[in-house]
ChimeraX commands (.cxc) that place a marker at each C-alpha (Angstrom):
marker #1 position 65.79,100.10,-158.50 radius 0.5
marker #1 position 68.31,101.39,-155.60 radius 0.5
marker #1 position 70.51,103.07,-158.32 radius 0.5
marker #1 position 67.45,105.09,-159.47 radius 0.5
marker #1 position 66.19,106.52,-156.35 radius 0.5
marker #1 position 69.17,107.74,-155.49 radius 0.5
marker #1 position 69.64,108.94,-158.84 radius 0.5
marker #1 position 66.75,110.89,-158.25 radius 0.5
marker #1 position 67.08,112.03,-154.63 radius 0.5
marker #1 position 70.70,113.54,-156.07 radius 0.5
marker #1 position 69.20,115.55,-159.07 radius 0.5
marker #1 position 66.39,116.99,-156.94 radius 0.5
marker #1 position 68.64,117.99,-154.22 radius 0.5
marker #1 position 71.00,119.85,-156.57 radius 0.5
marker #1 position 67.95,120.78,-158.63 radius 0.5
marker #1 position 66.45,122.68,-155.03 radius 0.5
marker #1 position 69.82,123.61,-154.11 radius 0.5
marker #1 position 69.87,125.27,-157.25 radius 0.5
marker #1 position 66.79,127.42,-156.67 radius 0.5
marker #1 position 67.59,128.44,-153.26 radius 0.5
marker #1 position 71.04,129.84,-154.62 radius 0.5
marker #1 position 69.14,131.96,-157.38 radius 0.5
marker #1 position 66.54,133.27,-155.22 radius 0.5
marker #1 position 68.59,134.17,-152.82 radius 0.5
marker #1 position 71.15,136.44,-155.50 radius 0.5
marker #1 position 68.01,138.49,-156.23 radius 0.5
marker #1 position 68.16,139.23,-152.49 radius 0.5
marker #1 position 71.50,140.48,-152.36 radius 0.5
marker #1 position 75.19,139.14,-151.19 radius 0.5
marker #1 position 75.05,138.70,-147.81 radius 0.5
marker #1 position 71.48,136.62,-148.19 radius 0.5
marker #1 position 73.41,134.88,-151.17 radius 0.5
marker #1 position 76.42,134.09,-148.75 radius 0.5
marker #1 position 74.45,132.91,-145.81 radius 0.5
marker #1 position 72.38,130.29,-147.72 radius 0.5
marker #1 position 76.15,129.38,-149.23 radius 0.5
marker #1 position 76.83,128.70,-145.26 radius 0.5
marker #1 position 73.71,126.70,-145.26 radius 0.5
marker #1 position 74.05,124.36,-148.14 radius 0.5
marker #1 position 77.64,123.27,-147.11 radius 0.5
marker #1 position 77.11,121.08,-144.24 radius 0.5
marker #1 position 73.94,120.00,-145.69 radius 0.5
marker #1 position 76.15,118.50,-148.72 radius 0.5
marker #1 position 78.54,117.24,-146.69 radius 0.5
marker #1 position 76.04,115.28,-144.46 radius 0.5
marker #1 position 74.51,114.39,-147.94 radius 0.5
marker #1 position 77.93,113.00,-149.15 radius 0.5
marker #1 position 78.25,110.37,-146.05 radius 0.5
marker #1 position 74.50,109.03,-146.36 radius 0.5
marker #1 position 75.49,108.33,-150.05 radius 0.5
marker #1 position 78.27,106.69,-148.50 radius 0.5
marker #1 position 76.39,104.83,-146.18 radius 0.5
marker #1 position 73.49,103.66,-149.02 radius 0.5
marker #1 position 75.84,102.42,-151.98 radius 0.5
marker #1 position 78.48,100.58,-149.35 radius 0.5
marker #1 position 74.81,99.11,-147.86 radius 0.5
marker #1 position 73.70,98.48,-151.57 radius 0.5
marker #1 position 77.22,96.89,-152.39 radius 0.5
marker #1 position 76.97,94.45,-148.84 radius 0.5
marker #1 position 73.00,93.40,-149.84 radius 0.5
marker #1 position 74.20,92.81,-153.49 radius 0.5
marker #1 position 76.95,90.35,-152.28 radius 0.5
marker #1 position 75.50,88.36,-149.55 radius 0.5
marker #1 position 72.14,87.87,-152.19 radius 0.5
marker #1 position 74.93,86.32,-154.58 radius 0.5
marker #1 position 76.39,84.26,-152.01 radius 0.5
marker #1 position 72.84,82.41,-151.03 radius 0.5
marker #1 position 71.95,82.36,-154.82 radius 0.5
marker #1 position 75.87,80.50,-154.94 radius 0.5
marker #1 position 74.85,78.24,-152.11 radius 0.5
marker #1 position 71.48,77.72,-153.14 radius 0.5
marker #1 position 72.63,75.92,-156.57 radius 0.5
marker #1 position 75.67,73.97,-155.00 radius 0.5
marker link #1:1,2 radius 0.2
marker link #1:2,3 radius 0.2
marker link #1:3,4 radius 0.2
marker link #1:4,5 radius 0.2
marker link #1:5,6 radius 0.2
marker link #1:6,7 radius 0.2
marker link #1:7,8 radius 0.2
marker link #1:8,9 radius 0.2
marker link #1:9,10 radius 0.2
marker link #1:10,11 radius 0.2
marker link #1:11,12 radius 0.2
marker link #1:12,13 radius 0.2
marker link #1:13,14 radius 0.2
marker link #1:14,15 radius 0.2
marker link #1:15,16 radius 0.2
marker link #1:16,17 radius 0.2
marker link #1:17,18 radius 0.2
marker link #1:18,19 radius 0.2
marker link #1:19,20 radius 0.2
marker link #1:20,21 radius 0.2
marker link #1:21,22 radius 0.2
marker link #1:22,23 radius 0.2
marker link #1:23,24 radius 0.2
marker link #1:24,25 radius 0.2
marker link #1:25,26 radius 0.2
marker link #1:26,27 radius 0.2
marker link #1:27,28 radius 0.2
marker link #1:28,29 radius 0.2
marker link #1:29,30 radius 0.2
marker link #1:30,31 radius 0.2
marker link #1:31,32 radius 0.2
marker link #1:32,33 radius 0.2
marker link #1:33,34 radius 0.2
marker link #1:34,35 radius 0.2
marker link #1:35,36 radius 0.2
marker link #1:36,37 radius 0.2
marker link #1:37,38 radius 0.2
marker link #1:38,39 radius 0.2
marker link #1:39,40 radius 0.2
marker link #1:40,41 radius 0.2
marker link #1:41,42 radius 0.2
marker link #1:42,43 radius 0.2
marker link #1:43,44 radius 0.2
marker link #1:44,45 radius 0.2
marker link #1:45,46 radius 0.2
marker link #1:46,47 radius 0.2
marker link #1:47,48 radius 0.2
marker link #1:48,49 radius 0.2
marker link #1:49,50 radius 0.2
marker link #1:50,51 radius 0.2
marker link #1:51,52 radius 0.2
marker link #1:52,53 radius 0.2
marker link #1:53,54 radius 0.2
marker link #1:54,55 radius 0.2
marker link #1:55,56 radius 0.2
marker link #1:56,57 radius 0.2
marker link #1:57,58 radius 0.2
marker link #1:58,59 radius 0.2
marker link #1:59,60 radius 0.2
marker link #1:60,61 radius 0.2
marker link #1:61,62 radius 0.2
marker link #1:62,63 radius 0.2
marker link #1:63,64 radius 0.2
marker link #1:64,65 radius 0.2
marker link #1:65,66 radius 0.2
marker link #1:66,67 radius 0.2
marker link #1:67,68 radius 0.2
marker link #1:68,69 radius 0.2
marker link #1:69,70 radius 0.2
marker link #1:70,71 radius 0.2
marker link #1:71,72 radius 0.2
marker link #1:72,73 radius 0.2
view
C-alpha cells in the first residue's frame, strides 16, 4: 500500500511538473528558465523525502518480521 502512494505522489509530481514547464514555454525563455530555477530544489528536496519514506518503509518492514519471528518461536 506504501509502494503505491508513493507511486502515485511521483507520477503526479512529474505529471504537474510537466505542465508548469509547457505553460511556461508559451510564455517565453526567460519565464521558461525561471520556473527551470524553481523546479530544481523542489526535486532535490523531493529526492531526500523519498529517501527518508522507503529507508522508513524498509526499517517498519523489518522490525514487523522480527515480532512475527518472535511471535512463532
Amino acid at each position: 500500500m506504501i509502494a503505491k502512494n508513493l507511486s502515485l505522489r511521483t507520477l503526479l509530481t512529474w505529471a504537474v511538473e510537466a505542465l508548469l514547464i509547457s505553460q511556461a514555454a508559451r510564455l517565453g525563455d526567460v519565464e521558461l528558465a525561471s520556473i527551470q530555477i524553481i523546479l530544481v530544489p523542489f526535486g532535490f528536496i523531493a529526492f531526500i523525502l523519498d529517501g527518508f519514506a522507503h529507508a522508513t518503509e524498509t526499517l517498519t518492514g523489518q522490525m514487523v518480521g522480527i515480532e512475527i519471528l518472535q511471535a512463532y518461536a
